[in-house]
N, C-alpha and C positions, 0 to 999 in steps of 0.2 A: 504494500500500500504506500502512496507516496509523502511524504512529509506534510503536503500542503494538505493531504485529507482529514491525516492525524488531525494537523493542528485545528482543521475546520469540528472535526470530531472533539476533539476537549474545550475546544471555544463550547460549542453547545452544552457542554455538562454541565462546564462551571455556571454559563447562565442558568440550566435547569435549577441546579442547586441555588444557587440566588437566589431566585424567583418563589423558588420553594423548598422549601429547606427541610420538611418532612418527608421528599419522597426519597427515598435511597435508589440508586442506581448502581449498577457495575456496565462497564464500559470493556467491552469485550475487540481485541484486535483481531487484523486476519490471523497472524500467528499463533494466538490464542485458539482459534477456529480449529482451527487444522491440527492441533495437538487434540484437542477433542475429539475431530474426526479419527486419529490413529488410537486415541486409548479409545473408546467404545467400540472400535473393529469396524468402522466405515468406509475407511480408507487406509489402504497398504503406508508404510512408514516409508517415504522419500529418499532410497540413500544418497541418489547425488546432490540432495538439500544438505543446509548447514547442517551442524550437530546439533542435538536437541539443546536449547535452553535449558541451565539446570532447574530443577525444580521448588516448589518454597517448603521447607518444613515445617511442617500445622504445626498449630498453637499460637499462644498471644505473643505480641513481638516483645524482645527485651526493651525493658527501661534502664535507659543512662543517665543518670546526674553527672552531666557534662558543668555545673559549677563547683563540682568538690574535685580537688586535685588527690589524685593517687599517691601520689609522695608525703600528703598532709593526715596521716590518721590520727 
């Protein structure tokens, strides 16, 4: 997908979100698609495509207190 779509595509979000700010969306890319289509078995896995992106590991993301210094306990 080309850059100018992206960017046309998260213009839209963020105004969705603006505008309303109780509806939750997820914003789904082609790359995103197409991992879908190979894990549910819809489509064969592309070898002459890139390497897959690695994947996120569930659960909540870590918190940093990036104001306390490591060296100060």
């Amino acid at each position: 997908m080309s850059q100018k779509l992206v960017t046309k595509k998260n213009r839209k979000v963020r105004q969705l979100r603006e505008h309303h700010p109780h509806i939750r969306c997820k914003v789904f890319y082609q790359r995103d698609y197409l991992h879908l289509l190979v894990k549910y078995g819809l489509e064969e896995p592309n070898a002459e495509a890139d390497p897959p992106a690695p994947t996120r590991i569930p659960g909540p993301p870590d918190v940093v207190d990036l104001g306390r210094r490591a060296d100060a306990s």
